[in-house]
C-alpha positions as CSV (number, residue, x, y, z in Angstrom):
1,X,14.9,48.8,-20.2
2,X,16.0,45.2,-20.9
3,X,15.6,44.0,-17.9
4,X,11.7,45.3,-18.0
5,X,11.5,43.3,-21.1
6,X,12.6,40.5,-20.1
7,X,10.4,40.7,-17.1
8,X,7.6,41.1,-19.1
9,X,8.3,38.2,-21.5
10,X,8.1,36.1,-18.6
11,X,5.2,36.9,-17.6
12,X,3.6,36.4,-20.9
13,X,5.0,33.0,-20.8
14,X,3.7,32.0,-17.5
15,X,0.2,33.6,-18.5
16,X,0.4,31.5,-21.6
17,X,1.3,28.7,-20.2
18,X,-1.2,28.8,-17.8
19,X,-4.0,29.4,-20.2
20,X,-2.8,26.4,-22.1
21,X,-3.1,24.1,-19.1
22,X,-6.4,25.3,-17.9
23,X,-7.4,24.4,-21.4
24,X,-6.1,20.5,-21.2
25,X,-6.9,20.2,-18.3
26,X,-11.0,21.1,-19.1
27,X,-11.0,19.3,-22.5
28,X,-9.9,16.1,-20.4
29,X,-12.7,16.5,-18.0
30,X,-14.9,16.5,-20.6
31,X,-13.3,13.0,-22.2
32,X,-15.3,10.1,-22.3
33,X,-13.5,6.4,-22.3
34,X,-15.3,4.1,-24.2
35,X,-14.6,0.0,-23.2
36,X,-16.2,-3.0,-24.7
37,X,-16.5,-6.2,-22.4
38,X,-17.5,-10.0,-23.1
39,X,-19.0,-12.6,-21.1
40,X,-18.5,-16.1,-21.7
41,X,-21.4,-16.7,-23.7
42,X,-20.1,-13.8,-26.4
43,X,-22.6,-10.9,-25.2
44,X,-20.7,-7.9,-25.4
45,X,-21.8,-4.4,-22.9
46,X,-20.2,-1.7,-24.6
47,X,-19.6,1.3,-21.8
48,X,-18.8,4.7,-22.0
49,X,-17.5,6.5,-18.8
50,X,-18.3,9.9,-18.5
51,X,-16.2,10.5,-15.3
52,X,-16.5,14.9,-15.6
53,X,-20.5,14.5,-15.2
54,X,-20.2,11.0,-12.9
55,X,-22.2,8.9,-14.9
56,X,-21.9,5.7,-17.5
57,X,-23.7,4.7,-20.6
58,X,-24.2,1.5,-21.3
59,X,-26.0,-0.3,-24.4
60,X,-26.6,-4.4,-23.8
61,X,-28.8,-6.3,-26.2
62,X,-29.9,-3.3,-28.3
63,X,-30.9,-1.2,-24.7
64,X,-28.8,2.0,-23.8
65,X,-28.8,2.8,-20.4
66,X,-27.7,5.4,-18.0
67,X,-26.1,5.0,-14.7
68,X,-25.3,7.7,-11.9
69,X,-22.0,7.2,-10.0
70,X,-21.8,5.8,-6.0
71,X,-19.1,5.8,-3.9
72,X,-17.6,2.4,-3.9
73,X,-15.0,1.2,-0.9
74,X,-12.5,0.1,-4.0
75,X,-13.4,-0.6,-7.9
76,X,-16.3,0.9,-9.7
77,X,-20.2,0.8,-9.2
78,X,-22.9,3.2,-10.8
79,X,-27.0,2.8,-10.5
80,X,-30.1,3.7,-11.0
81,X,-33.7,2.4,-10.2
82,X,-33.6,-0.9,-12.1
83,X,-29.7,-1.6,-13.1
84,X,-26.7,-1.8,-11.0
85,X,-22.9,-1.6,-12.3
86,X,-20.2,-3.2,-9.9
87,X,-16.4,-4.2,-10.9
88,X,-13.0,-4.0,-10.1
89,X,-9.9,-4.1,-13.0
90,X,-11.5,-5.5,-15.7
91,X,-13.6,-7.8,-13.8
92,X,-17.5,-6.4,-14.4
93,X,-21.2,-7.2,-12.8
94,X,-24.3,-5.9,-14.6
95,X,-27.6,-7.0,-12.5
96,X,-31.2,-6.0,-13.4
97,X,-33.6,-5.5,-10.9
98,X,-31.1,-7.2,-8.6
99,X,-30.6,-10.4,-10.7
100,X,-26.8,-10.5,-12.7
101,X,-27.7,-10.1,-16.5
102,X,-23.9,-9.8,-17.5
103,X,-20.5,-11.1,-15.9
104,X,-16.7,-10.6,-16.8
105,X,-13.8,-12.5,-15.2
106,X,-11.0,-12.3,-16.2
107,X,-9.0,-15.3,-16.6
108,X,-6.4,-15.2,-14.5
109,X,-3.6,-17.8,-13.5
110,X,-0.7,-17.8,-10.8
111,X,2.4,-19.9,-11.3
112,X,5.8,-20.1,-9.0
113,X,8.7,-21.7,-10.0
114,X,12.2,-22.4,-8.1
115,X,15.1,-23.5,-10.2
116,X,18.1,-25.5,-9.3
117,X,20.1,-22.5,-8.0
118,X,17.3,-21.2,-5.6
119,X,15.8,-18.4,-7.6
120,X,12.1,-17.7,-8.0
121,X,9.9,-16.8,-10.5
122,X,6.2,-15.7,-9.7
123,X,4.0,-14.8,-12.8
124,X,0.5,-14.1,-12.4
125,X,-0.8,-14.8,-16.4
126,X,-3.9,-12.6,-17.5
127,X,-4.9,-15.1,-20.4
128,X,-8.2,-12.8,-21.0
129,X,-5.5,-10.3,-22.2
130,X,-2.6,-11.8,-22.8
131,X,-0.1,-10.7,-20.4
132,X,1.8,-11.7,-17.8
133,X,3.1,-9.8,-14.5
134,X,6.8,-11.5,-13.0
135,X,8.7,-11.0,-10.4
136,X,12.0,-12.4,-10.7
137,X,13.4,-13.5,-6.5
138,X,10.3,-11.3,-4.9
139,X,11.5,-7.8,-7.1
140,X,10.2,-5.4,-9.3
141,X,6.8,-6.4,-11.1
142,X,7.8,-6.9,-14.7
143,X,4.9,-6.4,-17.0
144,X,5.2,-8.6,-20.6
145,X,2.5,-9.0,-23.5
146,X,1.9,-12.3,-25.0
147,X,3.5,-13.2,-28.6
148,X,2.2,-15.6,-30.8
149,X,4.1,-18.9,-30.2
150,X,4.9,-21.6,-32.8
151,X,4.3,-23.9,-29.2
152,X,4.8,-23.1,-25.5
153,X,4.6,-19.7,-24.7
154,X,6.2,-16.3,-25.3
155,X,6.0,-12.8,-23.5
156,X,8.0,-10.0,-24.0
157,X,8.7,-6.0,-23.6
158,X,11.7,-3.9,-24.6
159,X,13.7,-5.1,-22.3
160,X,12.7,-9.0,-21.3
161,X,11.2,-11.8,-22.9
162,X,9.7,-15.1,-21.4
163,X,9.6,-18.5,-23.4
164,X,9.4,-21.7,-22.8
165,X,7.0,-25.0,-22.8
166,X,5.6,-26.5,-19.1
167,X,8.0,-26.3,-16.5
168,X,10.8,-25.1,-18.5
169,X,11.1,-21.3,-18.7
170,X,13.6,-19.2,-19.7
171,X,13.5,-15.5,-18.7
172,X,15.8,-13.3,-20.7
173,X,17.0,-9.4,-20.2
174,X,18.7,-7.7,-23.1
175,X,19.7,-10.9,-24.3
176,X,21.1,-12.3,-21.4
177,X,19.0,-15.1,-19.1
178,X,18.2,-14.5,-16.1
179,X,16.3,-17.3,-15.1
180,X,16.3,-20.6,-16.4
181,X,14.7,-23.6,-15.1
C-alpha cells in the first residue's frame, strides 16, 4: 500500500510539474521585448519584438508601424510594403520606400597589446555600451562593463578588472595581475 502511494505521489509530481512548464513556456511565447535605439543625430526608434506572432512594432517620429518577419541568412530583418528592418547585434537599418530613414552603429574599437614578457591582450571596446570583450594570450572571452574613471579607463566583473591610461594597462583577477604592460 505504500509503495502505491508513493507511486502515485510521483506521478502527481511529474503531472504538476509538467503543467507548470507548459505554462512558462506559453506565457514566454507570448513576451514581447521592447528596445530603444539612437542614431547619431539623437532620433530614437523604439521597437517591440513580438517573436510568438513574427512581427515588430515600431514608432519613429510620432509614426507606429508594423513589420512581418523574413528569413534573414544571419541578424534580423522584418517588412512590409513601404518599410524595411535589417540589423545584426545592436547594429540597426530602417529604410522607407527603399531609402535608409534611421541607422545604428555601434561604436566599436579593437586594440592588441604585447607586453615585455610576450603575453597578449586583445580587447574589442563597445564604447556605444560601455563594455569591453578580452582575451588574455588567445583564451577565454572575458566580458567587463565600463566604470566611471577619475582618468584613463576602468572595466570590471566579479572576478577581473581593467585600468589603466594609453598603452599602460593593467588587467587584474581576484586581486592579482595578470597582465601588465
Amino acid at each position: 500500500m505504500v509503495s502505491a502511494m508513493m507511486l502515485s505521489s510521483c506521478n502527481e509530481n511529474t503531472t504538476q510539474e509538467k503543467s507548470e512548464t507548459k505554462t512558462e513556456t506559453e506565457s514566454s511565447e507570448k513576451k514581447v521585448e521592447t528596445i530603444t535605439s539612437v542614431d547619431e543625430n539623437g532620433k530614437e526608434l523604439h521597437l517591440a519584438f513580438n517573436n510568438a506572432e513574427g512581427r515588430v512594432t515600431l514608432t519613429f517620429e510620432g509614426e507606429t508601424i508594423v513589420l512581418a518577419s523574413e528569413k534573414p541568412a544571419s541578424g534580423i530583418w522584418y517588412k512590409n510594403d513601404q518599410y524595411e528592418l535589417q540589423g545584426k547585434g545592436n547594429d540597426l537599418e530602417l529604410k522607407k520606400d527603399g531609402k535608409v530613414i534611421f541607422e545604428h552603429q555601434d561604436d566599436i574599437v579593437n586594440y592588441s597589446l604585447k607586453n615585455k614578457e610576450g603575453e597578449t591582450l586583445d580587447m574589442t571596446f563597445n564604447n556605444t555600451e560601455n563594455t569591453v570583450k578580452i582575451y588574455l594570450n588567445g583564451g577565454e572571452q572575458i566580458d567587463l562593463k565600463g566604470e566611471r574613471a577619475a582618468s584613463g579607463i576602468w572595466y570590471k566583473n566579479d572576478t577581473y578588472e581593467l585600468r589603466g591610461k594609453g598603452d599602460d594597462l593593467e588587467l587584474t583577477k581576484d586581486g592579482e595581475t595578470v597582465f601588465k604592460n
